[in-house]
N, C-alpha and C positions, 0 to 999 in steps of 0.2 A: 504494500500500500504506500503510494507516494506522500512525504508531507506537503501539505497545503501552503503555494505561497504566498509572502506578504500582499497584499494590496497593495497595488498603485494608489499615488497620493494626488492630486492636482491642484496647484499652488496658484490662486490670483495675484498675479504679481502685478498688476497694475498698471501695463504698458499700453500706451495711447500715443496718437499722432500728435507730432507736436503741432501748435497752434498759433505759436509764436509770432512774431514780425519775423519776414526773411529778408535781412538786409542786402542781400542782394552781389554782383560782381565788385565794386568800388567799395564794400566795405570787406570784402575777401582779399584782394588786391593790398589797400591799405592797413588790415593786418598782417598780411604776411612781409611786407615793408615792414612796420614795423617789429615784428620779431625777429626778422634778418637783420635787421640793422643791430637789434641789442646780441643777436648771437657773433654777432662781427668782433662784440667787445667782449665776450664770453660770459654774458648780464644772462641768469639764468641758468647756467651750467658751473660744472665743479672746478674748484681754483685753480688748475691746469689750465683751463681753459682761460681765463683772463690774464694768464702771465703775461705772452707775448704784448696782448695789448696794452697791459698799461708797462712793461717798458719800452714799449716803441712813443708811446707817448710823452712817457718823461724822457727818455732820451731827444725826441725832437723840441720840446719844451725847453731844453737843457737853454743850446745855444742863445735863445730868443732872451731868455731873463738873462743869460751874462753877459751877452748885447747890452741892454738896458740898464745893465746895474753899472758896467763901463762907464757908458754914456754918462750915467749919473753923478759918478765919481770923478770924472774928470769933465762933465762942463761940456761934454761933446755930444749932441744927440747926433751930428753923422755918421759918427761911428754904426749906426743903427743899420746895416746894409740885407734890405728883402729880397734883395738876390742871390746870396750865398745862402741863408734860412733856404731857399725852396730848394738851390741845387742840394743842398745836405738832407735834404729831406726824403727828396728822389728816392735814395738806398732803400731808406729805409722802409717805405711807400711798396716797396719790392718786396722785401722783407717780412710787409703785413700780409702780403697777397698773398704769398706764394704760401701764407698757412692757412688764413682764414676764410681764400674763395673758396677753395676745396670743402673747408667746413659749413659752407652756407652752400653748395650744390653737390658733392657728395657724398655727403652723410645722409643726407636725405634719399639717397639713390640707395645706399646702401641698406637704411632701414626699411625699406621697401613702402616707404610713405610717399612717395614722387605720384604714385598712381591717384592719391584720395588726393591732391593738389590740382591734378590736369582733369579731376572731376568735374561737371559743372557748378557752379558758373565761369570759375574761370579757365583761360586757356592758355596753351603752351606759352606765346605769346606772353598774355600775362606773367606767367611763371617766372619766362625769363627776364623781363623787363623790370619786375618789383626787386629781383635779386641783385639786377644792375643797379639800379634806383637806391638798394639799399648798403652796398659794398664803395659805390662812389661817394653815397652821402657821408659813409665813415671815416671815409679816408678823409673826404673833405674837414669833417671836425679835427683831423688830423694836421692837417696843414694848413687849414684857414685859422684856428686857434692862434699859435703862432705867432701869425702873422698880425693878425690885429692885436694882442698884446703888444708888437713891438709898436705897431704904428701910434696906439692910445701914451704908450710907456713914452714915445718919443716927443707928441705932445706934449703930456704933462709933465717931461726934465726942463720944455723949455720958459725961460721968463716969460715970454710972450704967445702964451701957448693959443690965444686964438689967430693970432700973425702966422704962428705955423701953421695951426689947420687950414688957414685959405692956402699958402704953398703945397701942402701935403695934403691934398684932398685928392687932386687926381691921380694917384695913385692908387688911393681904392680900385680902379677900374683895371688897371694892371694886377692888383694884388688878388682881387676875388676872379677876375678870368684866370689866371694864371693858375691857382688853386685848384678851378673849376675844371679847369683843363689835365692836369695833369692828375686828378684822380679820375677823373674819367677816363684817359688815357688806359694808366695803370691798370683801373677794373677792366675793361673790357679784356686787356690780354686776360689776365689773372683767372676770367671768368671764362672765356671762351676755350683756353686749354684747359680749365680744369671740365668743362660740362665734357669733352672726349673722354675723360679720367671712367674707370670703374673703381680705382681704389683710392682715397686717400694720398697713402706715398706716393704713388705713383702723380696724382694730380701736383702733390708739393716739390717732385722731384722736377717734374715738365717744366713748372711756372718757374724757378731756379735753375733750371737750364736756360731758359730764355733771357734772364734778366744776369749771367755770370757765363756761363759756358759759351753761349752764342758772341756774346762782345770781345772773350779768349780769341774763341775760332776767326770771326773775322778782322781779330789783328794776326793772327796766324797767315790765312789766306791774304792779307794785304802786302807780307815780306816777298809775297812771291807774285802775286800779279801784278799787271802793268797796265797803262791808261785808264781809263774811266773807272775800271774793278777796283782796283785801287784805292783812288777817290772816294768811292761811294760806297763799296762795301763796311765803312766803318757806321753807316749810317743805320745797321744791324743790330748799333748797339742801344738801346731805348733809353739808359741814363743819359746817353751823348747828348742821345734826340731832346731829350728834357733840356740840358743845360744851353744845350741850340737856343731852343725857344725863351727860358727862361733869360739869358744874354740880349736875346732880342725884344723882349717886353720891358725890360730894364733900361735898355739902353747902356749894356753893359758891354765894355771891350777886352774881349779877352786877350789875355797875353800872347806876346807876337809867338812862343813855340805852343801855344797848346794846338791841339788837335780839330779844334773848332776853327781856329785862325787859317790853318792849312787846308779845312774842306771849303771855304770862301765861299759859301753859301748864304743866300742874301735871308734875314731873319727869317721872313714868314714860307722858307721852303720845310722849316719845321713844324710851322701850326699846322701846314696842307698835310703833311706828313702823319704828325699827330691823329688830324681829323681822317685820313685815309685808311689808318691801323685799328681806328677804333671804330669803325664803321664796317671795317670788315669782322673783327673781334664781335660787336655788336648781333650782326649778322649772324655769324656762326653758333652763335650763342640762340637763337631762335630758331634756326634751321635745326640745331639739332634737339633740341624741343619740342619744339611739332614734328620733327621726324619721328620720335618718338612716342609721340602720342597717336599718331597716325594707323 
């Protein structure tokens, strides 16, 4: 004779259609902006993960207050130069990248949450766009920081500090393109090799090839080519391409041996430059988004 078994139990759990407001694509969009922007700074995650950011920030912060504190010490706000701030910053700009765009597009690839994202409402498109939106906007706090400390710092050393703000106002317009410009630069590479990435390393190793390996290689290839290769193949190297532009927004002459003197490239062959790399970067970065969602 078999024992009798238990009964089945059936549980009202109390599940219902939500009913809610459904806010819609723009308000998916701008949160996931903003939680890439805070995972940029590791806001939210374990304190590994914020290292890198905040010494990339007090190190870039560093220069700008011992600018200022100079200045103040000795009676010189010239000393205050936002030209050399952005070129130093450059590295570092590389440096942010080549850890944190991997970690804003694939960790997400990895934990296999990319899919509940290119759900609706929003699309690939979207995806990639908020990621950008949110990796430049950080960098930007990066390097736009900075620089208006020094600009305010240089004001208020001097006796006649509203006499200076009318001389040193147009400068803001150099200061915030300039900024504008070179983190969006930055991100687009940083992003666009990292979305080829499946792993992590491998996305941090790609983005640090390009920004150290690649600049190696084409001073390598430059001892050995002749005419034009020459010339232009150092233009490979994206820190170069930075301090190109940044020399040229400044109105800055560089020295008759550096490397910039010797490519005789009229300023703005670097913003076309700039804007050409990050448009294709941009690009690729959607293409293969919607390739994948496809």
């Amino acid at each position: 004779m078999t024992e009798p078994r238990a009964a089945g139990t059936i549980y009202d759990l109390g599940y219902q259609r939500y009913a809610g407001p459904r806010l819609g694509r723009n308000s998916a969009i701008a949160n996931l902006i903003g939680y890439s922007f805070r995972a940029a700074f590791g806001i939210g995650r374990g304190p590994k993960a914020k290292l890198l950011p905040m010494i990339v920030s007090g190190v870039v912060f560093l220069p700008a207050i011992v600018q200022v504190a100079v200045a103040s010490a000795t009676g010189r706000p010239e000393l205050v130069n936002y030209a050399n701030q952005l070129n130093f910053t450059a590295f570092l700009l590389a440096l942010f990248v080549a850890v944190q765009a991997p970690e804003l597009v694939v960790t997400e690839k990895q934990q296999g949450v990319l899919s509940l994202y290119l759900s609706r409402p929003m699309t690939a498109t979207d995806y990639a766009m908020s990621k950008m939106f949110a990796l430049s906007g950080a960098m930007l706090l990066i390097t736009l920081g900075p620089q208006l400390f020094m600009f305010f710092g240089k004001v208020l050393l001097s006796p006649t500090p509203w006499t200076l703000i009318k001389s040193e106002y147009p400068l803001l317009g150099p200061i915030i393109g300039g900024t504008m410009m070179t983190s969006i630069f930055v991100a687009a590479i940083g992003l666009s090799i990292s979305s080829l990435a499946v792993r992590r390393a491998q996305a941090t190793a790609s983005v640090i090839a390009i920004f150290l390996v690649l600049p190696a290689a084409s001073g390598i290839i430059r001892t050995v080519a002749t005419g034009s290769v020459r010339k232009y193949i150092l233009l490979a190297n994206p820190i170069l391409v930075i301090s190109g532009f940044t020399n040229w927004l400044f109105d800055v002459q560089a020295r008759r041996r550096a490397v910039i003197t010797r490519l005789d490239l009229p300023g703005q062959a670097y913003l076309y430059l700039m804007i050409g790399v990050t448009v294709v970067g941009v690009a690729t970065l959607v293409w293969r988004y919607r390739r994948q969602n496809a």
